[in-house]
C-alpha positions as CSV (number, residue, x, y, z in Angstrom):
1,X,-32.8,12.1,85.6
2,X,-29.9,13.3,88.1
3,X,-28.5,16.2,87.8
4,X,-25.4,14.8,87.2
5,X,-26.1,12.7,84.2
6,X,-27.8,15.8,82.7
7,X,-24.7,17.8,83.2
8,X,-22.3,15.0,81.7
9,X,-25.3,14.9,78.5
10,X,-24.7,18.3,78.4
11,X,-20.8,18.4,78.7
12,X,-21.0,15.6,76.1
13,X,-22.9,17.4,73.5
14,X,-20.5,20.2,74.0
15,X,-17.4,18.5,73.5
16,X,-19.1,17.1,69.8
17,X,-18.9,21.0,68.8
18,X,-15.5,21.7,70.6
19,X,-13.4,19.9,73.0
20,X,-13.5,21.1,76.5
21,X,-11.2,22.1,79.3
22,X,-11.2,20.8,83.0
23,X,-11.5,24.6,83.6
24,X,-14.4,25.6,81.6
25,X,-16.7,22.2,82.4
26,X,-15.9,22.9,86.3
27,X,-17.0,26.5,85.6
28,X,-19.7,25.9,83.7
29,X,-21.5,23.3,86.7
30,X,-22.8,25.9,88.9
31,X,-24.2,28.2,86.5
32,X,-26.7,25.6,85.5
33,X,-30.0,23.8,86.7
34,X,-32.2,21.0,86.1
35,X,-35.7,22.1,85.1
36,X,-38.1,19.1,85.1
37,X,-42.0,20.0,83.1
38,X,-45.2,18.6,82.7
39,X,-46.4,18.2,79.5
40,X,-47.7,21.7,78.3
41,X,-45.7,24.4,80.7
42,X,-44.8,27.4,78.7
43,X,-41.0,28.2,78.9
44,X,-41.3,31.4,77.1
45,X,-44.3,33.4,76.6
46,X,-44.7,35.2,73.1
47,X,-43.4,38.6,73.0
48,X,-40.8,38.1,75.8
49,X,-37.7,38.0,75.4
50,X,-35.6,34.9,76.1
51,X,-32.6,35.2,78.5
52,X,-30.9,31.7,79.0
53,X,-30.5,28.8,76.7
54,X,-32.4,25.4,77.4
55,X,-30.8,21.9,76.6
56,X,-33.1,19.3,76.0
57,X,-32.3,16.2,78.1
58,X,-35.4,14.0,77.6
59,X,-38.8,14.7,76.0
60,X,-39.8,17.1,73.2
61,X,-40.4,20.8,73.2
62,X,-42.2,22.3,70.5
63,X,-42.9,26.4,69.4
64,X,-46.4,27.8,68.9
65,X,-47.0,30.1,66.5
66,X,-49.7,32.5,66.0
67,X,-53.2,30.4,65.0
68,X,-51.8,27.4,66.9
69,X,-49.6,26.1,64.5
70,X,-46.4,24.3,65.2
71,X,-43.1,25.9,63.9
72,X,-40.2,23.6,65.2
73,X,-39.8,20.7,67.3
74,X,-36.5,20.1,69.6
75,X,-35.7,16.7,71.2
76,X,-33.0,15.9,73.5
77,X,-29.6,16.8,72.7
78,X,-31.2,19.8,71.1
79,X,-30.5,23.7,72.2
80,X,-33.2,26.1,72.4
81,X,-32.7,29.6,72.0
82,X,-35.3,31.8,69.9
């Protein structure tokens, strides 16, 4: 996917919550990236702290837990923070 159809997802999703300004969307562009993974990368290793938010465009991500287990899924139009 192009960075600019992830960016208008992303606007999108936004404006469900809250509408937004010309202003805020045109600042909002260069403060983001498109981040493309393989199936299994690790985004954030336990014990570190997380620094940025993720929005899913495509795909699942999923949280580990101690043992293995799975605690949540996210899918796309989901934000990830923990």
């Amino acid at each position: 996917m192009s960075f600019q159809a992830a960016f208008s997802d992303l606007v999108g999703r936004l404006s469900f919550f809250h509408g937004l300004s010309p202003g805020l969307v045109l600042a909002l562009r260069p403060m983001l990236r498109l981040l493309e993974l393989k199936r299994g990368r690790v985004l954030l290793e336990r014990g570190r702290r997380q620094e940025v938010v993720w929005f899913v465009v495509s795909g699942t991500l999923k949280e580990v837990l101690a043992g293995g287990r799975v605690g949540w899924f996210w899918s796309a139009g989901d934000f990830v923070f923990c």
